[in-house]
N, C-alpha and C positions, 0 to 999 in steps of 0.2 A: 630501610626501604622508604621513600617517599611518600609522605601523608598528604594528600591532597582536601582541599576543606569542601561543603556542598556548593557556596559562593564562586571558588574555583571550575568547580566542576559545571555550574547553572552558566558561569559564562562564557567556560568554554561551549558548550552544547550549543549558544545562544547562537554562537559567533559562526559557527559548522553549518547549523541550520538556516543560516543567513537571516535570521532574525535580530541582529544588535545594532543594523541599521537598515535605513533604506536602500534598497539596492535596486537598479534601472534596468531597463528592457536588455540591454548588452549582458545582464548578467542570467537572463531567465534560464538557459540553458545547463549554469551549476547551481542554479537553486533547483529546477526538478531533477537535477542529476544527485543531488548531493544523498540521497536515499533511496528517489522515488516518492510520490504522492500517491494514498491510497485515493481511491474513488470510489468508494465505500461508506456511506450513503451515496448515488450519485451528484455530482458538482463538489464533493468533498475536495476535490485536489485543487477546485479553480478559488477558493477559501482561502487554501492553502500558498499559491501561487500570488496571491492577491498581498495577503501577508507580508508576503517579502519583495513583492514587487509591485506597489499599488500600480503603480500608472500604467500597469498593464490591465487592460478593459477586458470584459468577457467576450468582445468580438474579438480583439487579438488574440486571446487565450481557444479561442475556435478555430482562427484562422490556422494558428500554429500546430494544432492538432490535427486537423481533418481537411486545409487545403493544400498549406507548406510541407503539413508531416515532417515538420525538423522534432514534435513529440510522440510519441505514441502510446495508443492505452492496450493492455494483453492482462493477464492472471500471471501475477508472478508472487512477490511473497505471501506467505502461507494462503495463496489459492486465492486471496481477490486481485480485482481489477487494480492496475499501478499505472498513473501515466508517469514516462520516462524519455530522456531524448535517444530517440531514434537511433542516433550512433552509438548507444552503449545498448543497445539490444543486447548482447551477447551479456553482459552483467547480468542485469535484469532478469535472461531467460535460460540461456542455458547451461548460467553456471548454475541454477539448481537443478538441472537433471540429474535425477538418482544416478548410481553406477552401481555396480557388480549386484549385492546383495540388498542394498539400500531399499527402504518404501518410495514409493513419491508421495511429495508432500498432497496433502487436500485426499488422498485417495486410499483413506484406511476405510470409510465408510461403504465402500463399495462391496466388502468382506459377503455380507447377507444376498450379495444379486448374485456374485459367483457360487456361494453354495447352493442358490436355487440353479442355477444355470449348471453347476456340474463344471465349468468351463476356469483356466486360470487366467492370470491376472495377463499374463504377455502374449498367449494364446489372442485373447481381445483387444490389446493393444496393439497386435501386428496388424489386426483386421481393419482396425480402425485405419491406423496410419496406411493402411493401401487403399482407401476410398478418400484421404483427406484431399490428394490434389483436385477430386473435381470442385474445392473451395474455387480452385485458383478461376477470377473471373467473376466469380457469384458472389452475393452478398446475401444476407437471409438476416431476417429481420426478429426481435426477438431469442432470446435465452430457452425458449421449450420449443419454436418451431428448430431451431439447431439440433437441438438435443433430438429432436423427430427424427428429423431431416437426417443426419449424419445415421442415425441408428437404420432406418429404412434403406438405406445405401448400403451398409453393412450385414444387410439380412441374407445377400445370394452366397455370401462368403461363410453364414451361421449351419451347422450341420441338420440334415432335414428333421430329425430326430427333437430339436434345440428349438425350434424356429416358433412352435407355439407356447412355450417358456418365453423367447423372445419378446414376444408381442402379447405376453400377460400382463394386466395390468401391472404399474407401479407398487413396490412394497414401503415405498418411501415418502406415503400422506397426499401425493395428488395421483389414484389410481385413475381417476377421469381424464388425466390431460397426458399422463407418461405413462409407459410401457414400463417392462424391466430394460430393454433396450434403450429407451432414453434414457435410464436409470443410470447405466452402465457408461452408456456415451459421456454424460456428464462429467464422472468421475473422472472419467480417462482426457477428459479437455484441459485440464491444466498438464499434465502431462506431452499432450499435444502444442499446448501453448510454449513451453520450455522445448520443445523441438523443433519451434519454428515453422507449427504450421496452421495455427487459428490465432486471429489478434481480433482485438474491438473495429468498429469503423466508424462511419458516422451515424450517431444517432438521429432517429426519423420517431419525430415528436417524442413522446415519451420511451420508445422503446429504443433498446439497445443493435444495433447491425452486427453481423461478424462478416468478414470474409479471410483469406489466406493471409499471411506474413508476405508472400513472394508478391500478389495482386497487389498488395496497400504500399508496399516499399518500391519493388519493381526490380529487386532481388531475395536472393535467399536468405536466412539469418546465415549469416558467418561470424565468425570469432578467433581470436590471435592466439587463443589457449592461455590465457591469463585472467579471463573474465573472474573465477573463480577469488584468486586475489583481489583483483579488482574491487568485488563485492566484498571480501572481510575489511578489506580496506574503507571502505564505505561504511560499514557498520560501528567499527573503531574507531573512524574521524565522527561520525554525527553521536553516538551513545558510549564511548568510552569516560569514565575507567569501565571495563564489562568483561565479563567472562562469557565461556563457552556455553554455559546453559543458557544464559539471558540471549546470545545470538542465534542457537536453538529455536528457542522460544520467538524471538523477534521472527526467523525463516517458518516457522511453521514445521520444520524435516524433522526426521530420527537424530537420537542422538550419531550414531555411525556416521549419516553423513556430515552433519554438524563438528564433527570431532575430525574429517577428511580435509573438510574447509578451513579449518579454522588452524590445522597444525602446516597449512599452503602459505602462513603469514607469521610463525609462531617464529620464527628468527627476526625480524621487525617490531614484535612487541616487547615492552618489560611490564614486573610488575609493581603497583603502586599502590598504598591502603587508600581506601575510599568508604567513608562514612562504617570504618572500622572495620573495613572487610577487604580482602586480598580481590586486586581485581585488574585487569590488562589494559595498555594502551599502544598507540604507536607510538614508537622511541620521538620520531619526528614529530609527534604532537606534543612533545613535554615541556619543552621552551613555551610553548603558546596555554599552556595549562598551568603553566607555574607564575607566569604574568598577565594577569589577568589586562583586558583595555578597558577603560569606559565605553557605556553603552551609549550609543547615542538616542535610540528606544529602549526605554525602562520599562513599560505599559501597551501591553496586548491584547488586542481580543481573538482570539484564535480560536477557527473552527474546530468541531467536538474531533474530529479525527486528522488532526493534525499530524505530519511525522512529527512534531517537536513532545509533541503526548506518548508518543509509543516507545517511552523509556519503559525500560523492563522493570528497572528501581524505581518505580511511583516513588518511596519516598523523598526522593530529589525535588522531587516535583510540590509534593505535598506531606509533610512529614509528619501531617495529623491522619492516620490511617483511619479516623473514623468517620472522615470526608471522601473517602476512596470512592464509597459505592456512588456516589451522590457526581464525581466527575466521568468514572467507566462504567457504562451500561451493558449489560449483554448486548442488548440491537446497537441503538441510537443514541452517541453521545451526547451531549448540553454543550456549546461552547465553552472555553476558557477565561475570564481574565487573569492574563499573568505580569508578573509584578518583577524586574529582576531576575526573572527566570522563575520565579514562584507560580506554583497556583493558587490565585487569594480569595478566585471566586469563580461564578458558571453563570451562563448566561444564555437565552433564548430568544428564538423572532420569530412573529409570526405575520404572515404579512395579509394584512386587509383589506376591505375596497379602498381605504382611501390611503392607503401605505403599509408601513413594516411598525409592531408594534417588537417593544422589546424588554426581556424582564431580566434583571441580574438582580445576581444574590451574591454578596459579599463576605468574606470573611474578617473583616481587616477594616478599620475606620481611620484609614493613614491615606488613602486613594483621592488623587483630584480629580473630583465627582466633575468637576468641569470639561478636563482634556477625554474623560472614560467616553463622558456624553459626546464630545467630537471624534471620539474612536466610533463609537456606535452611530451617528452622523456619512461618515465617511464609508463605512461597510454597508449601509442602506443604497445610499446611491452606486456603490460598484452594483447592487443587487439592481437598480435601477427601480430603486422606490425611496416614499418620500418617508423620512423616520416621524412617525407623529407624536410618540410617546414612549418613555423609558419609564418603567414600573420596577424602583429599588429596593 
């Protein structure tokens, strides 16, 4: 079997992620195609985007989103927000829709509103999905007036018995602003999202808009019935060597459907050792894993939630595990510097009156503190501030 080294493997990922060089506005469409970008903190993806395609500005990275719509942002893997292009919606969305016995992802937490409510889980997802087309046309501004909004439309459908369970306050820590009804709504939105029938829109100042998939495109989601491939495929080009838990894990789903998916590409993969463990690729990618190219970027600073971070094996990344907690946070990660494909160190900004200040902390005294300083130069001004100060 095929032993693949971490070097191999750091540059294969580099190159998938389209982080081994620069790559120009012709190519923006496979770079957010190539996994999806979360948006998780918000502006995460446009970081992200930046990365691999500097010369693309945050007005272009708007324009493409919210007036061109060649991208678009929806809850696709495991339940956050993903900007992705528009034409591969059906990846993105509804090749995670559960089937037969399967959970949906994001929506185990919902378990405690149904036993208060007495009600199941499809019973409330059919009610929902026959009140979602009054989306089409609307926009509704905000993540709780939704959750309101959708739940209050769904009440003449709730059984009269039900109805002040309904509109009991929230059991899920804001009983002031949600009901159990927003409660419920909530859960059931990604679900909706993977059905093609709530996506993001433009955001209006800080808050987030939604309205329908059909409003924002000007058609319905459709799909060729390959999406499902599509996406293992996706997962195996940007984080293989991988197995089925780590794409599990990366989707956020059960094992069931993760094992549904994954065996839709299982005649295209083999397998190959990787960092002393049995683990899968596509056949097609092994010529490009087994020769590695020079990078023509060796040195990154990449935002804290980057796809090129959300390898399942950290230690590819960082082989010292006792740095682990220090780059993945529960909430909000630190930036990156990556070295090779390494992670050598982490880095913050904060921006002031009179610019962006910025701190990194190093692991590795091999870095030209010079080029890092015109990395962190150059990310200031896409943020459109001035860098006054780096604290090493």
């Amino acid at each position: 079997m095929t032993e693949l080294s971490i070097e191999q493997i750091r540059n294969f990922r580099l190159h998938s992620h389209h982080l081994d060089t620069v790559y120009t506005k012709e190519d923006i469409t496979a770079a957010a195609g190539a996994c999806g970008m979360q948006n998780s903190p918000p502006g995460a993806w446009e970081i992200a985007l930046y990365n691999r395609i500097p010369s693309c500005s945050q007005e272009n990275m708007n324009r493409l989103l919210y007036q061109e719509r060649s991208l678009l942002q929806a809850w696709s893997l495991r339940g956050a927000p993903v900007v992705f292009p528009a034409a591969e919606s059906d990846v993105f969305l509804s090749a995670l829709a559960a089937r037969e016995e399967e959970p949906w992802i994001y929506t185990q937490g919902i378990l405690l509103a149904l036993d208060f409510l007495q009600m199941s889980f499809e019973e409330l997802f059919s009610m929902l999905k026959q009140v979602m087309p009054r989306l089409d046309g609307k926009t509704i501004v905000s993540k709780s007036a939704l959750d309101q909004t959708l739940a209050e439309w769904m009440l003449p459908l709730i059984p009269e018995e039900k109805k002040a369970l309904w509109n009991h306050p929230s059991m899920y820590g804001s009983p002031d602003k949600q009901t159990v009804g927003g409660a419920v709504v909530s859960f059931l939105l990604r679900p909706c999202a993977y059905s093609g029938l709530v996506i993001f829109g433009e955001r209006d100042g800080i808050s987030p808009t939604f309205t329908s998939y059909a409003a924002w495109t000007g058609h319905p989601l459709e799909t060729d019935g390959e999406a499902v491939k599509k996406l293992v495929r996706k997962f195996l080009h940007c984080y293989g060597p991988a197995t089925k838990a780590s794409f599990e894990s990366w989707l956020g789903c059960s094992g069931k459907q993760a094992s549904r998916m994954w065996e839709a590409v299982s005649e295209e993969m083999e397998p190959v050792m990787a960092a002393g463990k049995k683990a899968w690729i596509l056949s097609e990618d092994k010529a490009r894993l087994l020769s590695p190219e020079p990078l023509s970027r060796q040195l990154l600073l990449l935002g804290g939630h980057d796809p090129y971070l959300d390898q399942r094996d950290r230690s590819i990344l960082q082989p010292d595990k006792s740095l682990h907690k220090q780059i993945w946070k529960m909430v909000t990660n630190p930036g990156t510097v990556v070295y090779r494909g390494e992670i050598v160190g982490i880095w913050t900004g904060k921006k002031k009156s009179k610019g962006m200040e910025m701190k990194i902390t190093l692991w590795t005294d091999s870095l030209d503190k010079e080029r890092l300083s015109a990395l962190a130069e150059e990310y200031a001004a896409f943020r459109q501030q001035k860098l006054t100060g780096i604290d090493y």
